[in-house]
N, C-alpha and C positions, 0 to 999 in steps of 0.2 A: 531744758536739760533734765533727763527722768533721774529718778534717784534708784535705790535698792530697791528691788522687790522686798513684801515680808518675809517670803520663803528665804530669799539672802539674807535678808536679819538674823533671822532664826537661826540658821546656818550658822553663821558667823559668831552671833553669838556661841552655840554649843562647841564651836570650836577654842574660845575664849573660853570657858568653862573648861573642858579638857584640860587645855593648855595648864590652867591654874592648879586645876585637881592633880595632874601629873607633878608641878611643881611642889605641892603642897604632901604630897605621899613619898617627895624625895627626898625633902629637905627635915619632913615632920619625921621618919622611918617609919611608915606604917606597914612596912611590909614589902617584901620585892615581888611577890608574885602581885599584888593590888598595886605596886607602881609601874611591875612591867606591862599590866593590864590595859592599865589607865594612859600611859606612854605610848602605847603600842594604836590605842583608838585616838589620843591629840596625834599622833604621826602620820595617819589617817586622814584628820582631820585638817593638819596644816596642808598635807599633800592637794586635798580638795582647796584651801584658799589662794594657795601658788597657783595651780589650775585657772581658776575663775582671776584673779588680778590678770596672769598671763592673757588670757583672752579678750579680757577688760583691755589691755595695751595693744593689743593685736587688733581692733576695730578700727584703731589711727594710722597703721603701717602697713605694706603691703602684705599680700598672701605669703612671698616666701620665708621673708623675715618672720614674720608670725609663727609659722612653723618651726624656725629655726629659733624661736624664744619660747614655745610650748613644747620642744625637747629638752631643752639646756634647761632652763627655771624649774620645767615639771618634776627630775631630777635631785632639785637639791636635799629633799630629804634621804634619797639612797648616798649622796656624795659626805652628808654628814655622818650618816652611820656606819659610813666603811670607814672614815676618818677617824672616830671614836673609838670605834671596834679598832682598829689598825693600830692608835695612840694607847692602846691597853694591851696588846699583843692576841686579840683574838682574830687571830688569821683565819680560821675555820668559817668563824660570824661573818670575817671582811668577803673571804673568794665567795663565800655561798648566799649574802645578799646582794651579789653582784649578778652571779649564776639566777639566783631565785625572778630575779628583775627580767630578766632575758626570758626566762622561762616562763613568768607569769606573761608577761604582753604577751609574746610568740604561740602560747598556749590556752593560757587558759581566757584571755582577753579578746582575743583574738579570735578565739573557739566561738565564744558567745556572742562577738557581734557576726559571726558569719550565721550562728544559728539564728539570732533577731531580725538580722539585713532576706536573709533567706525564704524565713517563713512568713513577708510580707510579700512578696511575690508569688505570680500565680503558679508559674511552673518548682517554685521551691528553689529558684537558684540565684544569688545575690551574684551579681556583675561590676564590675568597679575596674579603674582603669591599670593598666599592666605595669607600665613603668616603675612604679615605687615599690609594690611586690617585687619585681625581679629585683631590682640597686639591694633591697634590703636583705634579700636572698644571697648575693655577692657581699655581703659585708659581712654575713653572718656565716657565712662560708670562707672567708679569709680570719677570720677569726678563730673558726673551729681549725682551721689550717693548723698554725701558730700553736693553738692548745693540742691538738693533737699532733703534732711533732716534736714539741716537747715532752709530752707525755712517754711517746714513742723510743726517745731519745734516756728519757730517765728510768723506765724499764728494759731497755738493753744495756744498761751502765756502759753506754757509750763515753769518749774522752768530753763530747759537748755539755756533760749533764751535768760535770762539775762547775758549768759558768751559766747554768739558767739565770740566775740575776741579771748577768750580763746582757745575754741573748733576749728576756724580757725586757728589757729597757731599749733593745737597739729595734726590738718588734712592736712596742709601744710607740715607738715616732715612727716609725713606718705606716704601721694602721691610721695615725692620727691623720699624717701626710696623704693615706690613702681618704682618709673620710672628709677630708680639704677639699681634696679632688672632684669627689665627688657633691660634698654639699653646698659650694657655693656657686658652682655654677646650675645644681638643683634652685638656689632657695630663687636666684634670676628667677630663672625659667616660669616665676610665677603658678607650676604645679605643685609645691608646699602647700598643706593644708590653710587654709587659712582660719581665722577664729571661729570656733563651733559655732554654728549658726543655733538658736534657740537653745542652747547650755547656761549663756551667760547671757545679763541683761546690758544691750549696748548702751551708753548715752553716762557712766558713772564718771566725774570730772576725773581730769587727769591726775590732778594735786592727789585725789585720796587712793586712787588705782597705784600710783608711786610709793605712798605710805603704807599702802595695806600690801605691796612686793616686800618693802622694807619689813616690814614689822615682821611678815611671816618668814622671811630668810633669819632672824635671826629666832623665831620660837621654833624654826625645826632646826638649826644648832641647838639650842637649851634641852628641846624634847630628845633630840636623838642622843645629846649624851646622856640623860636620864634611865632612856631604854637603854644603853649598853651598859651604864652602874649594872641594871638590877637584872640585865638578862642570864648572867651565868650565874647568881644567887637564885634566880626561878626558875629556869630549868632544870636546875639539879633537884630542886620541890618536888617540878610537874613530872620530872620523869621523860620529861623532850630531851631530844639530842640540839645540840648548837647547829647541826646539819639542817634538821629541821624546823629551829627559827629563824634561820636568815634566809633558807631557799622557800620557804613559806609563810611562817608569820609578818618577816618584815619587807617580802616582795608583796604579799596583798594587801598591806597595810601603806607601804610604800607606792603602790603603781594600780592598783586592780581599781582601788575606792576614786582616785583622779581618773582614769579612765573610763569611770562611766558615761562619761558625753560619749566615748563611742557605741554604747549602744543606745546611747538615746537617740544619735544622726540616722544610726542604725534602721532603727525600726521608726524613724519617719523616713525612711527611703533615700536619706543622703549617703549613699555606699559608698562613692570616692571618700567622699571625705571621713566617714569613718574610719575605711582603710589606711587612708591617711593617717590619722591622729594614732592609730596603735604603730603601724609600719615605722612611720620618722621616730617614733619613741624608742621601738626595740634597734632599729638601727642605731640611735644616739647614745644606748647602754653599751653597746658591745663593740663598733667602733670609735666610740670619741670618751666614754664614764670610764669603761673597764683599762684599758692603755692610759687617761689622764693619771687614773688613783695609781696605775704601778709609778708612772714617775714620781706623785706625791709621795707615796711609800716611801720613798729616796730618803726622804727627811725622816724617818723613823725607824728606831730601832728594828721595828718589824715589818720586813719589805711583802709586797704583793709580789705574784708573779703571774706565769699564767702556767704552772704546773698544777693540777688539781688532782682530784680520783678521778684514778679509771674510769667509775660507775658514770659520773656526769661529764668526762669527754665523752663517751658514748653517746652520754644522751644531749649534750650539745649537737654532734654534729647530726643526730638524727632529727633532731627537732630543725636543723639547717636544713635537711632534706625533706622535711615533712611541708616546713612553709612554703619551700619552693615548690614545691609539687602541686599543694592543696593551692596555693593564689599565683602562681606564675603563668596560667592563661588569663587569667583576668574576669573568672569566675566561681563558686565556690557552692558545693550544696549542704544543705543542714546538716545532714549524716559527716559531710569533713570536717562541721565546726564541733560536732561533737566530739569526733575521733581525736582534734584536738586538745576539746578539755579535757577528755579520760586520760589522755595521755600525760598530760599533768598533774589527774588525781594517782594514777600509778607512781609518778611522779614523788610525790609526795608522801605516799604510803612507804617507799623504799628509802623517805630520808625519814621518816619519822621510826625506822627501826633503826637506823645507823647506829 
């Protein structure tokens, strides 16, 4: 049975370090802008250790399962932060690291393994198979439905727009029921990514693959509430908007640094399965994370919804149009992966003047 690589050592450890430094700059007050710093790279960091255990457990079970445990686990650092930000009443932090998550895979993750998977090919064009592009096309499009119908509804001060709580909660189990539908007769089917092949080293016993899921579920509750103490004391510092830390510091901090196996299957030529690991991810944000937290909301004073700005219904359901378009044949050239990620650094530049 092999053990950890050193490069996991190392890993692990710096992520143990993190973790402590972040604890240690919250509890000592050294400052918010050096704990949300410090919070923001263990967030990061536990994100990356959920990843690798998730995979670690994916070597014993089959492909779909695996998949459907490298959506849901990869995840729990955005689930805590919305939960935090929510239990503090920063609604702004909660809809836009929800939004920023969607955006980052669909965009800017997405972008980059198309340009890596791409530019290993001789003619410049990465090919992977269609099915999972389109499903996640159609979830992301029944989603953008929903947000932009409410949207629709609360700028015509229509009679509906006095019960969006309502209408969100009865659309939230509808989505969920919709992504039932669809994921469990996917995870069967055996097309579910299965565990990054050469990401993570197989053969780590089971006992510590368990401890080391355990451990990191609960250092990214610790870390995440740490980063939501000190994130509205540091951006009032930095001069950021709340807009532009949840739809980008804590979507790439959150989703961008775990996802790099897909560009590493990328650019050794495993294209399905790259496509994979981002696809089931943005799919698992937007129909099963974003509809779970407005239920969770339920419990708190301050509920989710799925009423948002204008600005980012727009650019939700464009970005639902862009994915479909750029991978709904089941092919992709550099020039789309890039038009993706600029789309995201524009993206971003319009939330960092909010």
């Amino acid at each position: 049975m092999s053990a950890l690589t050193p490069r996991q050592r190392v890993l692990m450890l710096v992520v143990a370090v993190l973790v402590v430094a972040a604890g240690a700059a919250h509890y000592a007050g050294l400052g918010d802008v050096a704990t949300f710093a410090v919070a923001a790279l263990a967030l990061a960091g536990v994100a990356w250790l959920v990843s690798f255990g998730t995979e670690e457990l994916g070597t014993r079970l089959s492909p779909g399962v695996t998949g459907l445990l490298q959506s849901t686990l990869g995840n729990l650092p955005e689930l805590f932060v919305v939960i935090f930000a929510l239990q503090k009443g920063e609604i702004v932090v909660a809809q836009t690291s929800i939004l920023g998550s969607i955006f980052a895979n669909a965009l800017l993750v997405l972008g980059l393994t198309i340009v890596l998977g791409a530019r290993r090919e001789q003619d410049g064009c990465m090919r992977f198979a269609r099915r999972l592009p389109k499903d996640t096309s159609t979830l992301l499009l029944v989603t953008s439905f929903i947000i932009v119908i409410v949207g629709i509804s609360l700028a015509s001060d229509d009679h509906a727009s006095t019960h969006i709580q309502s209408i969100s909660v009865i659309a939230a189990i509808v989505l969920l029921l919709v992504y039932a539908a669809w994921v469990v007769p996917f995870a069967r089917s055996g097309e579910a990514p299965a565990a990054a092949e050469g990401a993570g080293h197989a053969g780590v016993p089971l006992a510590f693959t368990l401890v080391l899921l355990g451990v990191a579920g609960v250092a990214a509750a610790l870390v995440s509430e740490w980063f939501i103490d000190a994130l509205g004391p540091a951006i009032d510092q930095l001069g950021v908007s709340q807009a532009f830390a949840g739809l980008v510091i804590v979507a790439i901090a959150g989703n961008a640094v775990e996802n790099v196996t897909a560009f590493v299957l990328a650019r050794g030529g495993k294209s399905d399965l790259a496509i994979s690991v981002v696809k089931n991810s943005v799919a698992q944000i937007a129909a099963f994370l974003f509809p779970a937290l407005v239920l969770i909301s339920q419990l708190f004073t301050t509920h989710l919804t799925f009423a948002i700005q204008p600005v980012y219904i727009g650019a939700l359901l464009l970005t639902s149009l862009a994915v479909w378009q750029i991978t709904g044949d089941g092919e992709a050239a550099a020039f789309e992966g890039w038009a993706l990620t600029g789309t995201y650094v524009i993206l971003a530049a319009l939330a960092l003047y909010e």
